[in-house]
N, C-alpha and C positions, 0 to 999 in steps of 0.2 A: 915624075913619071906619070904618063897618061892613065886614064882608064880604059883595060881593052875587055871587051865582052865577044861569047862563042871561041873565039879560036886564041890560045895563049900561045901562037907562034907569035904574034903581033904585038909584039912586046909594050911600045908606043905610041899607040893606037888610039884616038879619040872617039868614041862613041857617044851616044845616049842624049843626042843634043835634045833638049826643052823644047817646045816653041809656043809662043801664045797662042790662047784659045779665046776666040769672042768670048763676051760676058757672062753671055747666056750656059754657055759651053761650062763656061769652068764653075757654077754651083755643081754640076751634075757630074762630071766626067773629072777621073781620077787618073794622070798617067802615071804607070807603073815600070818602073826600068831595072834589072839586075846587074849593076857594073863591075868584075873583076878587076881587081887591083894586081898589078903584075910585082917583081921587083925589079925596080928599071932607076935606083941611085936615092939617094937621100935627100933631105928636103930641108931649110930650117926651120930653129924652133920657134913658138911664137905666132902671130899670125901676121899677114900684111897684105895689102890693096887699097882700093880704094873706098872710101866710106866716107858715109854722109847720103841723107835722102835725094840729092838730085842725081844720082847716076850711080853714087859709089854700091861697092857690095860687104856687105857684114854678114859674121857667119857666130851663133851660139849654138855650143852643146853642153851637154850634158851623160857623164859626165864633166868638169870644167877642168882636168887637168889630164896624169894619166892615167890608161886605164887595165884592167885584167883581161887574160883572155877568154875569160868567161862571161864576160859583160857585152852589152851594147852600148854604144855610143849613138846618140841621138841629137842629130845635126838641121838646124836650119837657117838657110840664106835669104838675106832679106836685100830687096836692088830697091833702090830710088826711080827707077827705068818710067818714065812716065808710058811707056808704050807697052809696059806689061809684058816682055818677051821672056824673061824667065833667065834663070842660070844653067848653065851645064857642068856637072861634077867631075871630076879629075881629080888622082892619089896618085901616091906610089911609094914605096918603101924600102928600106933595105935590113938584109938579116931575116928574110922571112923563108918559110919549111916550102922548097922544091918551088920557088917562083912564086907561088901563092903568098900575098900581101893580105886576102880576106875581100870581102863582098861589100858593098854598099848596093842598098833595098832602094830608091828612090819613089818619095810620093812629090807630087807637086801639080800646084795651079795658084800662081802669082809667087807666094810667101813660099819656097821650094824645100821639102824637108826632106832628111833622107836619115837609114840607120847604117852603121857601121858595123859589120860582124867578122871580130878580127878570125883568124885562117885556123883549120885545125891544125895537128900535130907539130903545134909548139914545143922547142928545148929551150929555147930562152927569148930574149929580150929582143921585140923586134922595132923599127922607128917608122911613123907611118907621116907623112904630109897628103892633106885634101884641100883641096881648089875648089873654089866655087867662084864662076867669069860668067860673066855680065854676058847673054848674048845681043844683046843691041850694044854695046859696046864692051869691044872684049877685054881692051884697057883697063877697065872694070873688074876687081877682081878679089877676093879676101882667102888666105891660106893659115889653115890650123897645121901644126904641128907638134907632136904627142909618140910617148912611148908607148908599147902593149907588153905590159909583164905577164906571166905567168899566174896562175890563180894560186892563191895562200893554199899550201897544204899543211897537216896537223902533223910534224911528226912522234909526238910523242903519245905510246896508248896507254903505258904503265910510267910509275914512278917510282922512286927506293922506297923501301919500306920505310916505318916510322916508329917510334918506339914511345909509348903513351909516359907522359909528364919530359920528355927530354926536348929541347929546344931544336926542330926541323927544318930545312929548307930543301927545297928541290924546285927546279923550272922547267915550267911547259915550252916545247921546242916547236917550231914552225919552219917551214922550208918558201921561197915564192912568195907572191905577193907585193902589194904596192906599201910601203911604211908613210907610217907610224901604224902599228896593230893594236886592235883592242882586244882585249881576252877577258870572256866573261863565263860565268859557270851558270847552270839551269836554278834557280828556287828550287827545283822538285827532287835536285841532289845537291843539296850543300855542304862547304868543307864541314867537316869536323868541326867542335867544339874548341874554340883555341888555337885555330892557321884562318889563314887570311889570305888572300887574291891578292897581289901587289898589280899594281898597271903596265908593268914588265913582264908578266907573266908568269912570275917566282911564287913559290906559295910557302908559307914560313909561320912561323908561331911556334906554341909548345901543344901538342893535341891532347885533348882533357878526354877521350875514350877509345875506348879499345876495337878494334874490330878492322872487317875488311870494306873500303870506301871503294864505289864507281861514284865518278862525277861523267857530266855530259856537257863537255863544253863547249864554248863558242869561238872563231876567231876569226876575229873582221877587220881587213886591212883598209886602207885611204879611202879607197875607192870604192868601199862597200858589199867588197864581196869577201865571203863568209864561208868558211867551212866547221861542220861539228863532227865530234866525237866523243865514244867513251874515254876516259883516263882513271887506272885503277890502281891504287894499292892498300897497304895494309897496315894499319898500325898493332901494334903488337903490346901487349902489358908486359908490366914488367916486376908482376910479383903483388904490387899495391891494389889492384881493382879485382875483384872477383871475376871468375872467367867459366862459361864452360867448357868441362872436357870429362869428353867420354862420350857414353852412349847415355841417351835420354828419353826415357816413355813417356808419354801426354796423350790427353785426354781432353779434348775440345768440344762442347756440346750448345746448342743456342738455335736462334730463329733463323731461318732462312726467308728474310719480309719480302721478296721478289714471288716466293710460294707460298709466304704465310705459312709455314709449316717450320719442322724440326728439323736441323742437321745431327748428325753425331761423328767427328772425327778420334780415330786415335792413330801414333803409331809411333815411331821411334827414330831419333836421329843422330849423328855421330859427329860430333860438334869438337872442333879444334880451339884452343884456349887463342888464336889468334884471331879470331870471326869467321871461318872459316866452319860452311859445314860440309865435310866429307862425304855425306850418304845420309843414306834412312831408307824405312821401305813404310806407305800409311795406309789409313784401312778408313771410308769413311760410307756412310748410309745416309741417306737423304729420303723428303718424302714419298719419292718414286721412284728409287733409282739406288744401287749398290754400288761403289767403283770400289774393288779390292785389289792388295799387292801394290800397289803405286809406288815404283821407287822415288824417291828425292834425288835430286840430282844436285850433284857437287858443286852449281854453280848459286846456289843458295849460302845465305850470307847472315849474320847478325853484328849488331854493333851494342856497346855496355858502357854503359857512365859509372861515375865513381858512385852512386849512390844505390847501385848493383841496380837501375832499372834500363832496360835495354830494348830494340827492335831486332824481333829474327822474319826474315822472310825466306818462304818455303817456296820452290817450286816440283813439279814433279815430271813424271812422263807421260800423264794425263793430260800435260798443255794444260794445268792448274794453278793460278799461283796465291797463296795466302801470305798475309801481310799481318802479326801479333806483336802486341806493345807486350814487354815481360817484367815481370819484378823477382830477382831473389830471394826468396824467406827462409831458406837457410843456405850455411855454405861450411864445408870442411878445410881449413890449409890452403884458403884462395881460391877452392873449386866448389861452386855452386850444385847443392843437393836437392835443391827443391824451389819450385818458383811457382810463379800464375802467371796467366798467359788470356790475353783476352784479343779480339779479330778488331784489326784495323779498315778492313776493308767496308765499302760503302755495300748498304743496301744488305748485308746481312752481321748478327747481335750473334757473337760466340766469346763462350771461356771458357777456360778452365786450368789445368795443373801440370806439372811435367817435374819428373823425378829422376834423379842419377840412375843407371842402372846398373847391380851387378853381371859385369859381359862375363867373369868365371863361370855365370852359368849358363852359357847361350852356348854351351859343347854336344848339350844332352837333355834328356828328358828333365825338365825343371819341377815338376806337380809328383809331390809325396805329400802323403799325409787328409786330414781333415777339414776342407776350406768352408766357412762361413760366405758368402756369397751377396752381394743386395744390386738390382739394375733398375733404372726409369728411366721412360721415356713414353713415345705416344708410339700407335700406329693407323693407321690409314685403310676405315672397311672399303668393302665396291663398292659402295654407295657415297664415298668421299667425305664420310666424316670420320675426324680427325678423332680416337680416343686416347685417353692417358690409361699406362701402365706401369705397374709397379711388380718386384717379384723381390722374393729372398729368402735365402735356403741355404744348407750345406750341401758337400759332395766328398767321396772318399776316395782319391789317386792314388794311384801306383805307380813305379819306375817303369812298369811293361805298357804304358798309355791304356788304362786302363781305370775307368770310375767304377767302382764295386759296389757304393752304395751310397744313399743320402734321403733328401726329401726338400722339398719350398711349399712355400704359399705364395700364391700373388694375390694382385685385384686389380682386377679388367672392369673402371670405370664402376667400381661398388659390387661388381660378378668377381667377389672372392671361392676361390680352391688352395686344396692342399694334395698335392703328390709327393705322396709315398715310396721306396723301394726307387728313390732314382738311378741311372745307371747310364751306361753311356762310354766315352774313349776319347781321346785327343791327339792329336798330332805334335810333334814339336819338328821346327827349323831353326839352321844356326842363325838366325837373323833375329833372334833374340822374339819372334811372334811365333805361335801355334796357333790350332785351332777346338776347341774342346765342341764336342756335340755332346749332349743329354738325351735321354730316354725321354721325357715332354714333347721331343719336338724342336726345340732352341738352339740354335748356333753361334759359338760367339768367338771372336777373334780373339787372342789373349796378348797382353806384352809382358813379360816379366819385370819385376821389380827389383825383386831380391830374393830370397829361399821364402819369405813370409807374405809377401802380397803380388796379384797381377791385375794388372787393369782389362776389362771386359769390356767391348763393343758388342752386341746383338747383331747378328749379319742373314738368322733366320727366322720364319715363323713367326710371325706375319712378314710377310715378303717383302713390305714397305714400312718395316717400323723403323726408331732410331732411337734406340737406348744407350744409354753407359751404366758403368759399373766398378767393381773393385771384388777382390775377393782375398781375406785376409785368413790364412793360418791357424785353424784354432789352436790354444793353447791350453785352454782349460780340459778336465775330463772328467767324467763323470760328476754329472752339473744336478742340482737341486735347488728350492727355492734359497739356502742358505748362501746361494753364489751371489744372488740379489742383496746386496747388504751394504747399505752404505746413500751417497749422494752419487747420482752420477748427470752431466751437462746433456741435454740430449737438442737436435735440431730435426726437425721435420719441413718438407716440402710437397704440396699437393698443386691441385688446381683449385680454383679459386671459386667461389657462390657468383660470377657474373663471366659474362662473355668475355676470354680474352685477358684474365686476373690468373691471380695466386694465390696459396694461401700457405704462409711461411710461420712457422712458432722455433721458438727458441725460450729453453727453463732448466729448473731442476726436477728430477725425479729421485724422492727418497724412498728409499726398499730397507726393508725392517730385516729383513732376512728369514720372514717366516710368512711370506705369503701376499704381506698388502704392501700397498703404494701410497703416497702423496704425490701430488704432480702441482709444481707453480710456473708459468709459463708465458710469454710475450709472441702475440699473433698479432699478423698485417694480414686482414680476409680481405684481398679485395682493394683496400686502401682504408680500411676500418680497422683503428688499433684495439687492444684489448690485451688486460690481462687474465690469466685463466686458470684458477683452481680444480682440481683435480682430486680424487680418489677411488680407489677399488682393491681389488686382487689381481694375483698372476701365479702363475704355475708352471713350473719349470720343470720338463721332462730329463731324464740323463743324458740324452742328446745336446739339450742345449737349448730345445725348441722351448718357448715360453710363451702362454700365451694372458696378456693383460686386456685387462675390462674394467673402465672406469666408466663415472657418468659421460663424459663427454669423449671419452679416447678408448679405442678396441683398436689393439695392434699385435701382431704376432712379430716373438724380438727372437732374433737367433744370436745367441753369445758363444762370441768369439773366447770371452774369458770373463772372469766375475764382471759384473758392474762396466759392462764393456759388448758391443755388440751394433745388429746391423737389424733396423725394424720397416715392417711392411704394414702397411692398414687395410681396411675393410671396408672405406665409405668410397661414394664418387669419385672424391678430387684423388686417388688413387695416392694415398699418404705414402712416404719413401723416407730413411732417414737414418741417424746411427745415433748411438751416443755413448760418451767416454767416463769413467770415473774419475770423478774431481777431486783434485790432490785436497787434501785438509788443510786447513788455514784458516785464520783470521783475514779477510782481505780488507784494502784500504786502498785510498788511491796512490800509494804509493807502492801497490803491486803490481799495476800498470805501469810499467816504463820499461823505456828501449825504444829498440824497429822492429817492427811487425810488417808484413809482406800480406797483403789483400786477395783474397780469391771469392770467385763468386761459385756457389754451388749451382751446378747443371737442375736447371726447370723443365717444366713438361708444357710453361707455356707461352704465347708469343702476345704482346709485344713487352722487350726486358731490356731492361738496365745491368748490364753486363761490366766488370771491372776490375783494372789488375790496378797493386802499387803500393805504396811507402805508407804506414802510420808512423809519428813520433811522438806519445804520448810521454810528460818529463816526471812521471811519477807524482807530481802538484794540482796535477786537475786539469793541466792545458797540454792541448792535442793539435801537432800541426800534421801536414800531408801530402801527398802528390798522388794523384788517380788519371789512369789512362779510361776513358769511357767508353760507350757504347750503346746509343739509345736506342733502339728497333732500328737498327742500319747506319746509323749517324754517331761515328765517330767524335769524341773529345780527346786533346792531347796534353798532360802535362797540367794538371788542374789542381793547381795548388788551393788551402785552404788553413783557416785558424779555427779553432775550437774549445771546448771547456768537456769536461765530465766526471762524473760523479760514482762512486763507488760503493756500494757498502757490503757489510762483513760476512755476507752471501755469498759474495762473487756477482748480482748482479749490478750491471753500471751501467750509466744511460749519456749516450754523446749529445751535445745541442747541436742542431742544423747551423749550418755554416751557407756563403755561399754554392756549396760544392755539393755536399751532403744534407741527407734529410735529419730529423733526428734520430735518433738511432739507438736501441737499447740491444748491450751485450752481456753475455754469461763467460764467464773465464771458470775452465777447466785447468788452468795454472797458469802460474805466468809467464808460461809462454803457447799456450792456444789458448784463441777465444773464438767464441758461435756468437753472430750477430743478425740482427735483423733493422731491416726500414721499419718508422712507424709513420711516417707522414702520409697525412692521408690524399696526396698528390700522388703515390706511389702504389698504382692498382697493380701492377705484379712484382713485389715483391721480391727479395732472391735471397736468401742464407747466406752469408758472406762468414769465411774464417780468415780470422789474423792467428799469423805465425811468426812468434818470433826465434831465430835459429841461425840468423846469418852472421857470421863470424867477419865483418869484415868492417870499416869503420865508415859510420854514415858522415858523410859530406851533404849536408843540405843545401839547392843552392846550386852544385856543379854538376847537374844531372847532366843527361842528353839536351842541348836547346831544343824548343820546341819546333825551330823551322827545319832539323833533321829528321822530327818524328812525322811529319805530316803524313798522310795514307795517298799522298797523291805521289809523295818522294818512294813511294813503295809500290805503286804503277805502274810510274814512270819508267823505272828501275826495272821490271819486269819485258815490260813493252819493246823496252832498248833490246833485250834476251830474246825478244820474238814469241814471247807468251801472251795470251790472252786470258786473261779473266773473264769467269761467265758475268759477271757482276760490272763488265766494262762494256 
């Protein structure tokens, strides 16, 4: 079939003849021809003319076989012609959409190339033969003949579910295209732990975690043309892996290094035991900016390995998306009660904690009774410097939303107060948050916990600050210095003696039960360890307020209940902190053993080492690990480590630096909490890190998440596909 060009009555028609151009001519001048290919019969396959440099014609393209309809074909005839007169193109096809066989572009001067763009609105398979004849001799001549298939399309978007430790299979399906296909999956979403890509496009194995998978795959046929897609499903536990379910509070607090400043997130979310999270609504302050109410949306996901450490990713309706590596550090009957949670995402350092929540009381007014209270964070004068704050106090609720009475102290940066006669109301919604305002001035979002504690965000006053908090149920009454009596673990956190530091202590404090103190204690100021002797008095109102003076330590401690409670300080680094009564024992190191679950206590300052994950100390003195990290922005995943440590009949014990870790000296309030601090003096801020152990479920060391699922860019990616943007992207 001829090439016809302008008028497709012309079925047969030769156009677009070549002709030579003096020499001079053809560096400079390009001629350019558009040839409509009609369908006017078929052609064979193969090629055939004449060839050889004295006269014959040869023709290469590329591709060299057949080709898609979404490609080009890129053709050049080469003549022996010593007189340089050039080729003329000619096609023609059969099976093509309404006469239309597709275009050839012609460039040419001597060496004559041209492209082939097969025809739009292909149903299937069309056969195209192109000519390329000699015009000084037209005897002269070489013919390609070639298929145009269809481009590969994807069709599979989902796959069967899967069911975590049972042997899986399922295949990615395709429609079109030229065979043999290649099917590949993105790095930045890879299978599961435990299936595998076969080169058929099967995917099979036994999956080693739980949760719901998007992949983003690839599929490339002969010819090199390619289509991607999402492909989603879900594997599902089945009893053996910890999972969560239910409704979940957390508390997210750290640097935002793109502003050198402080974020504070909290809020709640409704997570399905299959990775699957249903909803949430979050609350979060930053150092200029407030974004409240955010729901999450359902299309948010987490995945869990057998060693209960896991990735949830958040998005919201803010076009937000956050990315947290999780650990469990306890769990009830396979469902997860408590964990740590630290931010994967690049360019900003967040952790912190997330708790089961009772939804019985997300009907109704949740706040009765007496709350002990303690918040820190910084905030931001006009003048753009950043200060630290600290505050902690009680308040007295009602079922009618209603605060009738309390009092705090803070310290604004070494500018300590105490108010008196607090007072104030709260709101509650069924979405398990309210909002409590005080008489001070302060507004703070709340989530519920349980009848006993709710966690607190600061949302007012100063307008740009970012605080967290907790507010725990008093249960003691009518309190005197005799409540003080005993040892109790305590952990404090300030700012630091230099630009840009911390200043972290973790000890014991012994109260005689008539008045005075001992205090022995381990500080990182800065990246300057020490340890720190202590004594004075303290005095304990019937309230609960108490206030202590030693040589080195003035802090006001509000108790929650004897030997128990939530304390504020008085100096610059604006001290913040709690401490627990330590069960009685003899300790040794074989009171250290189990799994313990890492969390980093929220700082007031930037830049931090931020960190969720697994201890296994075996009760002998050696301590192995896995930590998700977080260094001023700069995520680590999966940071395994060995160890040694030391205990003695105090409860205090001291870890050796590892690869991974610094050294590290902790206090165990029993054996199952412990307050820890860095001592290495690499480590200028510091963070209070608590081990918990609580998870009921069996450690597998070893068969975690692999690390190429955890990576923060698998958690971008992921996002991006969903049409979210990160501010941090």
């Amino acid at each position: 079939m001829p090439i016809h060009v302008h008028s497709k009555r012309m079925k047969c028609f030769m156009v677009g003849r070549l002709h030579a151009l003096p020499s001079w001519m053809v560096v400079i001048l390009i001629f350019v021809g558009t040839l409509l290919l009609s369908n006017c019969g078929g052609g064979a396959s193969g090629a055939s003319g004449g060839a050889g440099p004295s006269g014959g014609v040869s023709i290469s393209r590329s591709p060299s076989g057949d080709m898609d309809a979404s490609d080009v074909m890129s053709l050049t005839a080469v003549t022996g012609d010593p007189s340089g007169q050039g080729v003329t193109w000619t096609g023609r096809g059969t099976g093509c959409p309404d006469g239309n066989c597709g275009t050839l572009n012609v460039y040419s001067y001597n060496h004559f190339t041209a492209n082939y763009d097969p025809p739009g609105g292909m149903t299937g398979q069309i056969q195209e033969t192109i000519t390329a004849t000699s015009v000084a001799n037209p005897s002269n001549f070489a013919t390609i003949s070639f298929n145009v298939n269809l481009g590969p399309s994807l069709v599979t978007t989902s796959l069967p579910n899967a069911t975590y430790g049972s042997p899986y299979t399922a295949a990615l399906k395709e429609t079109n295209g030229t065979t043999p296909f290649t099917w590949s999956i993105s790095p930045q979403t890879p299978l599961p732990q435990g299936l595998s890509l076969n080169p058929d496009g099967s995917i099979s194995g036994t999956p080693q975690q739980a949760g719901k998978v998007t992949l983003f795959v690839t599929l490339m046929d002969a010819v090199g043309s390619e289509v991607q897609g999402n492909v989603s499903f879900t594997i599902n536990p089945n009893g053996a892996l910890p999972a969560l379910n239910g409704h979940y509070t957390f508390t997210v607090g750290g640097s935002l290094t793109l502003q050198a400043g402080l974020g504070a997130t909290a809020g709640s979310v409704h997570a399905a035991p299959n990775g699957v999270i249903l909803g949430g609504v979050m609350d979060a302050t930053y150092q200029n900016s407030i974004d409240l109410f955010s729901q999450i949306n359902p299309t948010s996901t987490y995945l869990i390995g057998k060693d209960g450490r896991g990735v949830l990713l958040i998005n919201n309706n803010s076009q937000e998306a956050f990315a947290y590596a999780f650990a469990i550090s306890a769990s009830s009957s396979g469902t997860a009660t408590a964990g740590s949670l630290v931010e994967l995402d690049p360019e900003e350092a967040s952790a912190g904690t997330f708790q089961l929540q009772d939804s019985t009381l997300f009907s109704g007014p949740a706040l009765s009774g007496t709350y002990v209270f303690h918040a820190a964070g910084e905030y931001e004068t006009p003048l753009s410097t950043i200060v630290p704050y600290s505050i902690a106090g009680e308040f007295t609720a009602n079922l009618s939303e209603q605060v009738t009475g309390g009092e705090e102290d803070f310290d604004d940066a070494g500018t300590t107060g105490t108010n008196t006669n607090l007072s104030g109301s709260y709101t509650w919604a069924s979405t398990s948050r309210g909002v409590l305002k005080l008489s001070d001035g302060f507004q703070y979002v709340y989530y519920v916990v349980d009848a006993n504690t709710i966690t607190l965000l600061c949302t007012g006053l100063p307008p740009t600050n970012s605080m967290l908090g907790v507010a725990k149920l008093q249960t003691g009454s009518s309190f005197s210095n005799a409540s003080l009596d005993g040892k109790s673990i305590y952990y404090s956190q300030a700012v630091g003696s230099t630009d840009k530091s911390s200043n972290g202590q973790v000890g014991i404090v012994n109260f005689d039960g008539g008045g005075n103190f001992t205090l022995s204690a381990d500080q990182n100021n800065a990246g300057s360890a020490s340890t720190i002797l202590d004594s004075g008095n303290y005095s304990v109102s019937t309230e609960g307020r108490t206030a202590l003076n030693g040589t080195t330590h003035s802090w006001v401690i509000y108790l929650q209940d004897n030997n128990l409670g939530a304390l504020v300080g008085t100096d610059a680094g604006a001290t913040s902190g709690e401490f627990y009564p330590q069960q009685s024992m003899d300790y040794s190191v074989a009171s250290f053993s189990g799994t313990f679950g890492v969390s980093t206590q929220f700082s007031l300052v930037y830049p931090l080492q931020m960190q969720s994950g697994l201890l296994f100390p075996d009760g002998s003195g050696n301590l192995t690990g896995t930590l998700d990290l977080n260094q001023a922005g700069t995520p680590t995943q999966d940071a395994t480590f060995s160890t040694t440590y030391k205990l003695d009949s105090s409860g205090r014990g001291t870890m050796a630096a590892s690869g991974v870790t610094g050294a590290t000296v902790f206090y165990m309030v029993s054996p199952n909490q412990v307050f820890a601090i860095p001592t290495d003096s690499s480590i200028v801020a510091p963070l209070v890190q608590e081990w918990i152990s609580g998870a009921a479920f069996p450690s597998v060391r070893g068969q975690n998440l692999d690390s190429s699922q955890r990576q923060a860019s698998t958690l971008r990616t992921h996002w991006l596909q969903h049409g979210v943007v990160h501010p941090a992207l």
